[in-house]
C-alpha positions in Angstrom: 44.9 -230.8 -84.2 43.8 -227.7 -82.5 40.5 -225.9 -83.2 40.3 -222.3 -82.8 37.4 -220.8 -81.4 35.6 -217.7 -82.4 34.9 -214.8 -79.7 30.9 -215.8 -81.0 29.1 -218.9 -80.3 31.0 -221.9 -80.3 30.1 -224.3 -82.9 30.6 -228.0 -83.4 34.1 -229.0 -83.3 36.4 -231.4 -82.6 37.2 -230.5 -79.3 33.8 -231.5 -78.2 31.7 -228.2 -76.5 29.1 -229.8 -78.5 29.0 -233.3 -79.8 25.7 -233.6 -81.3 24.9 -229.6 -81.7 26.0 -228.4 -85.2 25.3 -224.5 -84.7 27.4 -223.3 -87.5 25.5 -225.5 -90.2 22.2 -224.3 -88.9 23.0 -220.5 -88.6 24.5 -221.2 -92.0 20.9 -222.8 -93.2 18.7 -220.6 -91.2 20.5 -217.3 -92.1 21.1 -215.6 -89.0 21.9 -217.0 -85.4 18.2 -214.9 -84.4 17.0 -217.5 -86.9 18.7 -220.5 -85.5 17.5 -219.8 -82.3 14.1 -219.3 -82.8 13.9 -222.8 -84.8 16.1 -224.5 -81.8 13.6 -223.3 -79.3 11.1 -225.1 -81.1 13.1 -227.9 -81.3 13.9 -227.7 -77.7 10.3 -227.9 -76.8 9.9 -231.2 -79.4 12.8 -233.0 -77.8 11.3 -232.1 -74.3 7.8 -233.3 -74.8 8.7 -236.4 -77.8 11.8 -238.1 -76.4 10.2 -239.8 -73.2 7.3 -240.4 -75.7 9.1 -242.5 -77.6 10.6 -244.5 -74.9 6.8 -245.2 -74.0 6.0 -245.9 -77.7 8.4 -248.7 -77.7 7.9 -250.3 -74.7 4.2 -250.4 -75.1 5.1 -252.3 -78.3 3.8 -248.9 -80.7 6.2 -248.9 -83.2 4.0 -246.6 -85.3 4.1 -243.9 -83.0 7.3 -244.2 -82.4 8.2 -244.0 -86.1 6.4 -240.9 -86.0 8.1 -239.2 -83.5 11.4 -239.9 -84.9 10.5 -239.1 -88.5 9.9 -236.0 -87.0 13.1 -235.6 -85.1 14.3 -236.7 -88.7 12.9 -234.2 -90.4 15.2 -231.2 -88.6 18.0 -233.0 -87.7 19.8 -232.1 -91.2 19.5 -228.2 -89.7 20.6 -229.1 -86.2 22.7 -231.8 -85.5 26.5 -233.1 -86.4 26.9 -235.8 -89.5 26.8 -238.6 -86.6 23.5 -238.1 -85.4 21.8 -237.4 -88.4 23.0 -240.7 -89.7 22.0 -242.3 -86.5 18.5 -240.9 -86.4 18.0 -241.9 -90.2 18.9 -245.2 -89.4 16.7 -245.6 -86.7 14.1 -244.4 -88.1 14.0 -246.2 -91.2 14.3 -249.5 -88.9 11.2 -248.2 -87.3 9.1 -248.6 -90.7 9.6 -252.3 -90.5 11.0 -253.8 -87.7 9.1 -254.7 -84.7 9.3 -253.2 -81.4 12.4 -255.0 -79.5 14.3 -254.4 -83.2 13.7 -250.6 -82.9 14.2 -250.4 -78.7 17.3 -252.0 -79.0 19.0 -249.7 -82.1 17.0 -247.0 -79.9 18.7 -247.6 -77.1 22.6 -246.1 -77.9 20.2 -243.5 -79.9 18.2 -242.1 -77.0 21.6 -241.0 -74.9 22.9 -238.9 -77.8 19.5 -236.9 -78.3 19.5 -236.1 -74.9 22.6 -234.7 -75.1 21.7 -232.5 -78.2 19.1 -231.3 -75.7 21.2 -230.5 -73.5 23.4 -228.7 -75.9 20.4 -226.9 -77.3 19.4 -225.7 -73.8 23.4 -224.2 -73.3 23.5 -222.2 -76.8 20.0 -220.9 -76.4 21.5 -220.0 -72.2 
């Protein structure tokens, strides 16, 4: 199956430009790509500062901070991010209520990889 690509932004698509990046459902949420971009610079920013945070969280054993930062990540991922990854971060996240520290590193661990890479997506749209 072939997917076409606009002269605009490319969004998330099959062919994989981005994986974890779902621009057309945020431009779609936020109103206007101006809009989009301004909340993924935020997000950009979170992601930056919280993701090595929360690889400190659980190794130190601090699942509640942890669970903080990814209810956070939580929280805009329904704006931002393919159907995978939002389901992925829910998941986690709800693990992280009740499960102790190993439980969450390890469903963390094939986690972490794929919000890096929604970093990195974020950082080529917003380029």
């Amino acid at each position: 199956m072939e997917t076409k690509k606009s002269p605009s932004m490319s969004t998330h698509s099959s062919s994989g430009e981005f994986q974890c990046l779902n621009a057309a459902r945020g431009i779609g949420m936020m109103g206007s790509e101006a809009s989009f971009r301004k909340i993924l610079s935020t997000v950009a920013t979170s992601l930056s500062a919280d993701l090595p945070k929360v690889d400190q969280a659980l190794q130190s054993g601090d699942v509640a901070t942890a669970n903080r930062l990814l209810h956070a990540f939580k929280g805009y991922m329904p704006i931002i991010a393919s159907d995978d990854l939002i389901a992925q971060v829910t998941a986690v996240e709800l693990l992280s209520k009740t499960a102790c520290a190993q439980e969450v590193q390890q469903a963390y661990a094939p986690l972490a990889p794929q919000l890096q890479r929604l970093l990195i997506e974020i950082n080529h749209f917003l380029a």
